[in-house]
C-alpha positions in Angstrom: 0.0 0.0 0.0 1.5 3.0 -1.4 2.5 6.1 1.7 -0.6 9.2 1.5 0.9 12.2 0.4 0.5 13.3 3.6 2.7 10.8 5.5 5.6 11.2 2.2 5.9 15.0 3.9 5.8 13.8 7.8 8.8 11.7 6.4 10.2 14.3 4.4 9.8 17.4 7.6 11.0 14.5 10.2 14.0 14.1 8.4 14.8 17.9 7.6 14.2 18.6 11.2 16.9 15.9 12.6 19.2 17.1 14.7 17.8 20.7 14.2 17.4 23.1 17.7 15.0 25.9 18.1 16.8 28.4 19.8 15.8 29.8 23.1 16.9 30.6 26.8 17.0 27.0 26.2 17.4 25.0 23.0 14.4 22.2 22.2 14.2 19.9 18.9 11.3 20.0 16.7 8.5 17.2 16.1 6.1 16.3 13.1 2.7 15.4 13.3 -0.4 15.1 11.7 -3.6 16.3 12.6 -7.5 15.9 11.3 -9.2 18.8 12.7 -12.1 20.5 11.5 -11.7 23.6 9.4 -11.3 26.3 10.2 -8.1 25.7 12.4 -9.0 27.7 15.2 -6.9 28.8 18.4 -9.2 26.9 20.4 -8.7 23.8 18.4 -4.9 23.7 18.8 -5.3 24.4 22.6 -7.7 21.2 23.0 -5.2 19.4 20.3 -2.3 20.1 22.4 -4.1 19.0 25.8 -4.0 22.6 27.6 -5.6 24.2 29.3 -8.3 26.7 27.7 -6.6 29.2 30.3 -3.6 28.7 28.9 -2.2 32.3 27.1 -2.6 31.5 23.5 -1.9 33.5 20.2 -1.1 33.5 16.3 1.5 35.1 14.7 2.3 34.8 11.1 4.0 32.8 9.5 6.9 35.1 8.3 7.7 36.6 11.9 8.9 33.1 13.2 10.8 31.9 10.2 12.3 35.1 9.4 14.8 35.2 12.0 15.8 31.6 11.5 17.3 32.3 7.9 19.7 34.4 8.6 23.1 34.0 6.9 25.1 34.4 10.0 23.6 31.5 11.7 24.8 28.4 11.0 21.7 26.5 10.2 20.1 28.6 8.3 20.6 26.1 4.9 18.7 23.6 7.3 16.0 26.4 8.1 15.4 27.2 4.5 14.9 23.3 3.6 12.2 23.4 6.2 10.5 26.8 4.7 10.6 25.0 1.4 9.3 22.0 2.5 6.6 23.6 4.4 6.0 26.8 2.1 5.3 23.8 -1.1 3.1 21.8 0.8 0.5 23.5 2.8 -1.3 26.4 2.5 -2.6 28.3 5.0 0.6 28.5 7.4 0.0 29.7 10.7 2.5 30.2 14.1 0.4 29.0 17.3 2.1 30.1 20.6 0.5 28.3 23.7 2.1 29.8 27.5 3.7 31.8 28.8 7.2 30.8 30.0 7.2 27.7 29.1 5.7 28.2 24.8 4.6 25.1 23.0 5.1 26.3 19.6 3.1 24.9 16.6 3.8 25.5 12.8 0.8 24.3 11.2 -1.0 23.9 7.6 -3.3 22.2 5.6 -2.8 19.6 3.3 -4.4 19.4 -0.2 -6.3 16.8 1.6 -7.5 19.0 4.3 -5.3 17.2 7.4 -2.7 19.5 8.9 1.0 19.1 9.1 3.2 20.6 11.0 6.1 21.4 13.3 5.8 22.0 17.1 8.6 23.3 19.4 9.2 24.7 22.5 10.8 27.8 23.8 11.6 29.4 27.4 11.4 32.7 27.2 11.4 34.7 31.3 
């Protein structure tokens, strides 16, 4: 049984992010998953998908203000950064940057697949 195109770009993002660090007050690797929510991915929805709770600070920011920073020439994985935009920027439509906490921030890059699941990235950062 042939892979969905869906779990051909888990395979392709888990292998790009190998190895790679977000960058914070502490440094945390990325994972890939796979989501079938209901449209339209809400703020809500990634709270309950992340099992927080609703309390939890929460926001959006766009896509360009998180991966902006990471391409930078001056930092040494920026090639790695820009096979992850690609990757990400091909595939889905619809990117959007969840933050959820404080702190502590789960971080998920999300978007929708031509089939309508969402892929993505999620991180974490510490940030006092």
């Amino acid at each position: 049984m042939p892979e969905s195109d869906d779990q051909q770009l888990v395979n392709l993002l888990t292998e790009a992010v190998d190895g790679l660090l977000y960058m914070s007050e502490s440094d945390y690797p990325f994972s890939v998953f796979l989501w079938h929510l209901p449209e339209p991915l809400t703020l809500q929805a990634v709270v309950a998908q992340a099992r927080m709770k609703k309390s939890t600070p929460a926001s959006v920011i766009p896509w360009e203000q998180f991966i902006e920073p990471l391409l930078d020439p001056a930092q040494k994985t920026a090639e790695r950064y820009q096979r992850v935009k690609a990757l990400l920027t091909e595939h889905l439509e619809e990117l959007q940057v969840f933050r959820l906490g404080k702190v502590e921030v789960n971080t998920y890059i999300v978007g929708k697949t031509g089939s309508g699941s969402q892929v993505g990235l999620s991180t974490k950062s510490i940030e006092t």
